[in-house]
Structure formats: C-alpha cells, structure tokens
C-alpha positions in Angstrom: 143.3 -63.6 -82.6 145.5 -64.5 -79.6 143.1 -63.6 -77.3 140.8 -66.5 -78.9 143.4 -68.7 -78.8 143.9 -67.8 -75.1 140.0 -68.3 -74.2 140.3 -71.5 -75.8 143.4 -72.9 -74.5 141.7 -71.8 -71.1 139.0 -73.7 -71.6 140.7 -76.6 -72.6 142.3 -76.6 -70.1 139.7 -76.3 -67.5 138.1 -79.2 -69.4 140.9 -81.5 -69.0 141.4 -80.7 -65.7 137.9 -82.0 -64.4 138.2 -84.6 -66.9 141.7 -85.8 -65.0 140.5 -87.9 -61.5 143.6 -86.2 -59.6 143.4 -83.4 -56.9 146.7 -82.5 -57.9 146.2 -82.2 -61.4 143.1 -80.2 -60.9 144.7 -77.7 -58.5 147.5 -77.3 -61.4 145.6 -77.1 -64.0 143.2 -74.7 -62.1 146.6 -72.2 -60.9 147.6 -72.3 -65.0 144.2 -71.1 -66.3 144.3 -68.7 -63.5 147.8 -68.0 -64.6 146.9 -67.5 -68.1 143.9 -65.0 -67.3 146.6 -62.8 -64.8 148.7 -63.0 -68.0 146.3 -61.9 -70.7 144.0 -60.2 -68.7 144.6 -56.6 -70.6 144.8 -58.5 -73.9 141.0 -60.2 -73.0 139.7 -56.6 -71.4 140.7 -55.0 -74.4 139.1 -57.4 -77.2 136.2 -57.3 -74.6 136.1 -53.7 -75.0 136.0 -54.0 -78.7 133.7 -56.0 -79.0 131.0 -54.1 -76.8 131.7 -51.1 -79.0 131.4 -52.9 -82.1 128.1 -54.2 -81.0 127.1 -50.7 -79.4 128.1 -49.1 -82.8 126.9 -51.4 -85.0 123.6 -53.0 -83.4 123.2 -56.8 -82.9 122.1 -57.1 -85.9 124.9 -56.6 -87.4 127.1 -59.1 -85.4 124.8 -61.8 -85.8 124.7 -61.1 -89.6 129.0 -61.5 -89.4 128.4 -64.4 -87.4 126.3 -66.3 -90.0 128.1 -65.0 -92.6 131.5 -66.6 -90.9 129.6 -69.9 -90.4 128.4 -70.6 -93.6 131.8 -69.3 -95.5 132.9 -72.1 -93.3 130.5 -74.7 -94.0 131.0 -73.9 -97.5 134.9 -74.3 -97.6 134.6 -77.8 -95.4 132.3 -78.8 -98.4 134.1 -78.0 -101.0 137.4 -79.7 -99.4 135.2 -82.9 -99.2 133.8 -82.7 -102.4 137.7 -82.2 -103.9 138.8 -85.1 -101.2 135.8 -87.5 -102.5 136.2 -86.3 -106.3 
C-alpha cells in the first residue's frame, strides 16, 4: 500500500509542479519526486517484482478479472453511500 501512495504522491507532485509557472518551483519539485523515487526505490522494485510474478503466475486474465472485480466493489459501495446520503 505505501508504495501506491508513493507513486501517487509522485505524481502529484509532478503534476503540480508543471502546473506551478516558476522555474524554481519546478526544479524543487522535480529534485523531491526524484528524492522520493532514490527513497523508495527498493520498496517500488519490489512491489514491481510482485506484481510481474503474480501476473506470470497467474495469467492476465486473472489480473484483469481482480481489476474489475475492485472497480465495481467500488462503484457499488459509492452507490450505496449515495443512496443512504439521498435516503
């Protein structure tokens, strides 16, 4: 899970950063991300390892199938919270 979070904050913060008009605060912002990969980067090899060896063990198929699965548990629970919220 903290790798995700990691990822993500990286690319927030690469988002912000070419959002932001300053040379400065790009060069900053560019040094953290690449501060945050040098940081994490056995923590983001390892989950990348996983991952190909799930998928090489499992197949695609199988993947995509957890994907879906995760997306429309999701949807699900966002619809019933509105349908509580509403009701």
């Amino acid at each position: 899970m903290t790798e995700w979070l990691v990822i993500l904050a990286i690319i927030i913060i690469l988002f912000i950063i070419f959002k932001l008009g300053s040379f400065l605060w790009r060069l900053l912002g560019l040094a953290m991300a690449i501060f945050l990969v040098w940081i994490f980067k056995a923590d983001i090899a390892n989950w990348f390892n996983q991952t190909v060896t799930q998928i090489n063990a499992n197949g695609i198929e199988s993947v995509l199938n957890s994907g879906v699965d995760f997306v429309k548990e999701s949807f699900h629970s966002i619809s019933s919270w509105v349908s509580n919220q509403i009701g």
